[in-house]
N, C-alpha and C positions, 0 to 999 in steps of 0.2 A: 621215505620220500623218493617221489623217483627220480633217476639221476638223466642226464645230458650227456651221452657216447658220442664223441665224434667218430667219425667214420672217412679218417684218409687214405683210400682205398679206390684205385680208379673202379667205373662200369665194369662188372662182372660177375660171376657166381659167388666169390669170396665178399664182396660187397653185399649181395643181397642175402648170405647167410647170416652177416653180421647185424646185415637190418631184421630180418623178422628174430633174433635171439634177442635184440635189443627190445622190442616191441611184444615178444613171448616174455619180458621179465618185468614188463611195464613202462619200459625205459624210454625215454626221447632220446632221437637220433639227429646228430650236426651235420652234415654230409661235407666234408673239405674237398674242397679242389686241389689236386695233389698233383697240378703244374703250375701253379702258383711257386714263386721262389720261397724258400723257410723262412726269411725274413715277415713276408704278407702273412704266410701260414700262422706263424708264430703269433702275429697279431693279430691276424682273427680269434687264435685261439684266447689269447688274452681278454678280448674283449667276450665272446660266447660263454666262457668260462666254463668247458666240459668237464664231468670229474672221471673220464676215461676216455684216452685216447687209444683207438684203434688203426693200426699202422701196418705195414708189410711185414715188420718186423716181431709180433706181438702186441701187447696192449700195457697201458702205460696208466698209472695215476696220476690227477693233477691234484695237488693239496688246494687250489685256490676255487674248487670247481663251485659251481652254485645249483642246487637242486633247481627241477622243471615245477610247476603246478601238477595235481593230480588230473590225466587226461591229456598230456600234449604227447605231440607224436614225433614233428617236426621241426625245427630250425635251421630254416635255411636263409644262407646270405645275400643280399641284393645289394646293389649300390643306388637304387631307384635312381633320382635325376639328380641329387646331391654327389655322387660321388662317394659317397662314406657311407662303408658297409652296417646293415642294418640285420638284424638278426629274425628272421620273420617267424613266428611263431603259430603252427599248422596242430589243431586237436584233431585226435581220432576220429572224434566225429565228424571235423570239416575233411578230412582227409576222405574216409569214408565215403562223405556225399557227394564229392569229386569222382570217385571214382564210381558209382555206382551212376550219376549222370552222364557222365561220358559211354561206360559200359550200354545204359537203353540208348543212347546216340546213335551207337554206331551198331548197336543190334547185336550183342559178343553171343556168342555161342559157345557150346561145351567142345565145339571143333575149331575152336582159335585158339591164336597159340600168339603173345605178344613177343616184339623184338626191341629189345633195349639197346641202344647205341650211342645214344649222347649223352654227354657227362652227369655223372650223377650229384655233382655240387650244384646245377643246376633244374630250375623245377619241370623244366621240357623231360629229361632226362631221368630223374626220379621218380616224375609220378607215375611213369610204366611201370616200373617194378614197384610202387606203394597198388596202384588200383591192382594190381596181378594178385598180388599177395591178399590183396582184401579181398576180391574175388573168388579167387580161388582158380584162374584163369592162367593156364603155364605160360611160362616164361623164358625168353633167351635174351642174358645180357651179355654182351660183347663189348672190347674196350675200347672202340673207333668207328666211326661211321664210314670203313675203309668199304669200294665198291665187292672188292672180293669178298669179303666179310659175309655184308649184307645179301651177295645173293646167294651164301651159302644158306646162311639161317632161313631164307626162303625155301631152300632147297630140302630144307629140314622140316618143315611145314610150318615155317612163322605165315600168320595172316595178317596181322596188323602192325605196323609201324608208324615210331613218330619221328619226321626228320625235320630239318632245317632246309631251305630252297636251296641253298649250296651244291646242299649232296643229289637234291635233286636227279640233274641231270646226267648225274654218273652212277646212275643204279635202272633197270628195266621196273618200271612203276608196276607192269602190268602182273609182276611176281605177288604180289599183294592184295587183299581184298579190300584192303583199309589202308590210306596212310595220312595222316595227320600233320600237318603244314605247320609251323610259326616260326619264329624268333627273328625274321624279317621282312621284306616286304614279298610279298605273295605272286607269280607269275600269272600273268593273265593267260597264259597258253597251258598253267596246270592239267593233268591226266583225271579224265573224269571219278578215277576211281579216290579221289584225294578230296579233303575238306583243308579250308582256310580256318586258322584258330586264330580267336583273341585270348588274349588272359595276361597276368601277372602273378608272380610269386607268391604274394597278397591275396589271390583269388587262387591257391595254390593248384597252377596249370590254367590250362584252355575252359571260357566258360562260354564262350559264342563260339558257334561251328557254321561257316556258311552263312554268317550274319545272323543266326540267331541265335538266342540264349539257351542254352540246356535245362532242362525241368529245376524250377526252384530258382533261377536266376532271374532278375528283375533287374532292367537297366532303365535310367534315364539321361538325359539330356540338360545341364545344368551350365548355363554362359556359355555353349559350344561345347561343353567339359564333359566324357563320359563319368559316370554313376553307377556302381555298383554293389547289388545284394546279394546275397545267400547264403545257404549254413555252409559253404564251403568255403567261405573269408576263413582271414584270419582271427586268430582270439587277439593277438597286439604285437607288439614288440619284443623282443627279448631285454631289452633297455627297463620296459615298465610301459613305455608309449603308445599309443591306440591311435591310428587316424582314423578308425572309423569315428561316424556320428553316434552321438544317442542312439539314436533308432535302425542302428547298421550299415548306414551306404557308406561305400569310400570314392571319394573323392580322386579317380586314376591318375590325371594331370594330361589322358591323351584327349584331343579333338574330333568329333566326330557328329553324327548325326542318326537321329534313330528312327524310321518312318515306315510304317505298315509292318511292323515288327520285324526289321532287318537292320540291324547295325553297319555303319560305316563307318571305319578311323581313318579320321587323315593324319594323326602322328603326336607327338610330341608335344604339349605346350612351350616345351624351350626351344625345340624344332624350328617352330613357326617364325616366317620371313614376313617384316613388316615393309612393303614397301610404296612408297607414296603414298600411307596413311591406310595400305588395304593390305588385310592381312591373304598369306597365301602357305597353303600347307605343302611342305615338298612331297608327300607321301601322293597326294594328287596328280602331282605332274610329273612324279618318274614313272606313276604307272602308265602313261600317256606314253611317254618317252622311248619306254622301251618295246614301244610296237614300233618303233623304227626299223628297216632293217639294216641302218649303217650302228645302232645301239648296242652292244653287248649289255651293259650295266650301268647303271648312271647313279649319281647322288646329288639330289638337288640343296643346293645353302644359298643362305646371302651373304653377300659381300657387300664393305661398308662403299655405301655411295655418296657423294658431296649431295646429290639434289632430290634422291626417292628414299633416302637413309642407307638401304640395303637393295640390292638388284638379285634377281632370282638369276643365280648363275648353276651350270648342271656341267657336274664333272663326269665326262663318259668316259668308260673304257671303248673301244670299237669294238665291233663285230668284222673277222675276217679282214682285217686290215683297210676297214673303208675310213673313209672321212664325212664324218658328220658335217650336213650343213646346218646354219642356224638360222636362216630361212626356214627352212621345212622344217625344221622342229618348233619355231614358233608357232609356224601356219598349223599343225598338227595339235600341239595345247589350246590355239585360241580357239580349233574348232568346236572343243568340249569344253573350255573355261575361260573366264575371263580374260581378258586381252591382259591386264596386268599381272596373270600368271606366267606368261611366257620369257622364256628365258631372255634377261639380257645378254648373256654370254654363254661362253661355252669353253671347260678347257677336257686337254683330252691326256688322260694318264694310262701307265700297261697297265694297273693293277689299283685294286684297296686295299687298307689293311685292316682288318680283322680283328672280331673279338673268337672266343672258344666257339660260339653258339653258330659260327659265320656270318655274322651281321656287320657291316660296314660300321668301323672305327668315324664317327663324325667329328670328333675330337681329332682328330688326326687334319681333317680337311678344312 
């Protein structure tokens, strides 16, 4: 039967030799976040139940470990919107067709060369080195999306990278022939040579590029609720659990809209700010927001109010030591949306805190 390797190992060479030996012997691979305290570790591992741990130090038996299905590739952890990590389970073949649609996306050639740089417990960060290796399209994984890093690997002839907006700003984009956008919200002044992704763990990676679907993906539009198909879902849970339907769609839980075959997400279903009985998505109005130029970065929540439930309130960091007014940032949302999207308030912090991927801690705010 074949076995469940974890792999706690940051992004690297030693990481991805470990993954194709594990996949050369038929094996499913667990990929650990190995900045996680041992505490978490520990318990993800108890719950995944690997029967070999791969470590800095060597490799390790677990007596309690639980064989994979014949055909899976993947498992990897999510906390979707419950908070409790979930073990997602990726086959070859969904793997595979991930990566072979992304590859005619972006048009790969036998002269590209990917760059891996974020964390490989994560599926931004994995499925570089999974499509590579399926491919057959070389590769550089690096253990930090550090600026120096990345424009070596450039320098080195990487063409395509996938990053986070974070790192964005602190790398020359134009080093790149490809670079591939997610894990928060998307800048509207992005470098033409860069695509906007959607996806989920579940859809193992990015399955919209630039609002649209990649070959084989089928989205629709269910209560406001994104929908999605293709052989590149997952097969279910490691638990035993499926949310797909019968007939394959999953059910995201983000909000969005689908119209002349371009997707648009406004965010979260837990996200969503109800206020005076009208709902309002903040993913909508920080992108508005931050065409300010007193804005650096904003996150829009609600706050509980005695008379509209929740007031759409937007915490800015500033740009250059200005002060936001809230006037003009009203005037500026109601000129694209509804007058009840605009913020009631306003407060102003140095900084966010963060998760690994650089995505704004909302839990935090």
């Amino acid at each position: 039967m074949p076995r469940l390797i974890a792999i706690a190992l940051p992004t690297g060479p030693r990481f991805l030799h470990e993954l194709d030996l594990a996949w050369q012997d038929g094996d499913c691979v667990f990929p650990v976040d190995v900045r996680l305290p041992d505490q978490a570790q520990n318990a993800l591992m108890a719950q995944m139940r690997p029967s070999i741990v791969v470590h800095q130090d060597g490799r390790k038996n677990r007596p309690d470990g639980k064989a994979v299905a014949d055909g899976d590739a993947l498992v990897v952890a999510t906390s979707g919107t419950t908070g409790t990590p979930k073990g997602v389970v990726l086959t070859f073949d969904a793997v595979q067709a991930s990566a072979d649609a992304t590859s005619n996306a972006l048009g790969v050639t036998a002269s590209d060369k990917w760059l891996a740089c974020l964390p490989a417990a994560h599926v931004g960060g994995l499925s570089v080195m999974t499509r590579a290796l399926l491919t057959g399209t070389p590769v550089e994984p690096i253990g930090s999306p550090e600026p120096e890093s990345i424009a070596q690997a450039a320098a080195d002839g990487a063409t395509l990278v996938s990053l986070v907006p974070a790192v964005l700003d602190r790398i020359d984009p134009a080093s790149f022939r490809k670079i591939l956008l997610g894990g928060s919200a998307i800048p509207a002044d992005r470098p033409s040579n860069s695509m906007a992704t959607y996806g989920l763990t579940e859809t193992g990676s990015g399955v919209v590029y630039d609002g649209r679907p990649l070959d084989g993906v089928e989205i629709k539009i269910v209560d406001d609720e994104i929908h999605v198909r293709g052989p590149m879902l997952l097969r279910g849970y490691r638990d035993g659990s499926t949310p797909l339907t019968d007939d394959g769609w999953l059910a995201t839980g983000d909000h969005g809209s689908f119209d002349d075959g371009v997707l648009q997400v406004f965010g979260r279903s837990d996200d969503t700010i109800i206020t005076g009985g009208e709902k309002v998505y903040p993913i909508a109005v920080e992108r508005i927001l931050t065409d300010h130029e007193a804005v650096a970065e904003v996150a829009v929540v609600g706050r509980a109010h005695p008379k509209w439930g929740q007031a759409v309130t937007a915490i800015i960091q500033p740009a250059d030591g200005m002060v936001p007014d809230l006037d003009e940032l009203r005037d500026l949302v109601k000129a694209q949306l509804a007058a009840y999207a605009a913020p009631h308030a306003i407060e102003v912090v140095d900084g966010f805190e963060r998760t690994a991927l650089g995505k704004i801690r909302r839990a935090s705010l």
